[in-house]
C-alpha positions, 0 to 999 in steps of 0.5 A: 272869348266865350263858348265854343262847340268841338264837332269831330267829323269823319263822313259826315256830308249827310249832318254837318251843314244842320248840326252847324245851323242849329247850334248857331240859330241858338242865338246863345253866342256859341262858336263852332270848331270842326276837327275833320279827319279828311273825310272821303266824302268832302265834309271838309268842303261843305264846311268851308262853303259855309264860311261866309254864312257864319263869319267869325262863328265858324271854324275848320282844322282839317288833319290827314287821315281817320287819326282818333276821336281823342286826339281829334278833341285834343286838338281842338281843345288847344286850338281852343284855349290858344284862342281864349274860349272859357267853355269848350263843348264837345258834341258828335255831329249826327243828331243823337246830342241834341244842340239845345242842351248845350244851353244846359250844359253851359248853365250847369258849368256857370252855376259852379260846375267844372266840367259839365256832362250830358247823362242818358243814365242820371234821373231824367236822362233818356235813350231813343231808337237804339237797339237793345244791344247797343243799349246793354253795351252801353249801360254794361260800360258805364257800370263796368267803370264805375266799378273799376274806377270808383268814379262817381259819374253815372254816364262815363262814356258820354260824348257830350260834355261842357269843360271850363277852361281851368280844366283843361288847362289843368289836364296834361294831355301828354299822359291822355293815352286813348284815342277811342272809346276809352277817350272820353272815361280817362278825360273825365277821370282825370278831371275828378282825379285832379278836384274838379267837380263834375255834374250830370245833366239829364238829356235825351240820347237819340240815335243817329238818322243819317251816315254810318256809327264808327263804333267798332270791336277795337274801340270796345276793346280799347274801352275794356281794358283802358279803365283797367290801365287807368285804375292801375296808373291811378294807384301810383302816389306820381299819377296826380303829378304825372296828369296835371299840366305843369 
């Protein structure tokens, strides 16, 4: 198997049926997972209903209950690997990842990077129709990493990422502890913790039209004190042994 995008989904009625569309009308052989938490407004529906439009394109697990954006993922990148896919993409189902990056993505990961990341802070990236709060708390985190963690990637928190599968394969996700905010930071720790080489990719990141951010004061919270655990267990001789899939 090939490409497969992981599309985490809560509320998203309003999205998922163009998100869907417009990275099959690709054409670049991309499958699509979505990962839906039983949503309120039958997202999980309008996904099925579109099973016979995309056959053997088109993918849904449903869970019981709003159970985390990281265990959401992880979810999916074992259903994922179970199936064989050798890259694995994540991307939010509302628009602000544009799907004709993941073209990029991918190129960027067959050219010899590991893990490949969409980055609004690298030269080139971008951030559109974000207010400037938003804009200083994400840039402030991202720095704030950085700092914490030495690791050397521009945009940490970003949610639009390819993975070769010998990464996630090499991950132990047993020891991934965050579900929020501080998700995407550890995965992307570990994957550079472990040798694996990481590469920007500038995008353009555009701030959803349609449904409702679930970004919230927990997940900040999450977020400030997850890098400083993560800085601290990286500093136990065991912590390679304890993050790498045995």
């Amino acid at each position: 198997m090939g490409k497969i995008v992981i599309i985490p989904t809560y509320n998203e009625k309003e999205n998922i049926a163009a998100i869907i569309k417009a990275v099959i009308d690709l054409n670049e052989h991309f499958h699509v997972l979505v990962i839906d938490d039983g949503s309120p407004d039958q997202t999980a529906n309008i996904v099925k209903s579109l099973f016979p439009l995309y056959p053997g394109q088109l993918f849904l697990e449903e869970r019981k209950g709003k159970l985390g954006l990281g265990t959401a993922y992880i979810h999916g990148f074992k259903w994922c690997l179970e199936k064989g896919y050798h890259y694995i993409f994540e991307m939010d189902a509302d628009f602000s990842h544009n799907p004709k990056d993941l073209i990029r993505l991918h190129q960027a990961c067959v050219e010899g990077a590991d893990v490949a990341v969409g980055s609004r802070y690298v030269t080139g990236g971008a951030l559109e129709n974000w207010p400037t709060d938003r804009i200083m708390l994400s840039k402030g985190a991202s720095l704030y990493t950085r700092m914490i963690t030495w690791m050397p990637v521009m945009d940490p928190t970003a949610g639009f990422v390819c993975y070769s599968r010998k990464v996630l394969e090499a991950i132990n996700f047993s020891h991934i502890k965050f579900i929020g905010y501080a998700f995407q930071i550890e995965m992307k720790f570990s994957a550079w913790k472990l040798g694996f080489k990481i590469k920007e990719v500038p995008i353009t990141f555009i701030d959803r039209k349609l449904g409702a951010s679930k970004m919230n004061k927990g997940i900040i919270k999450e977020g400030v004190l997850g890098v400083l655990q993560l800085k601290y267990m990286s500093l136990s001789k065991d912590y390679k042994k304890h993050i790498r899939n045995q």
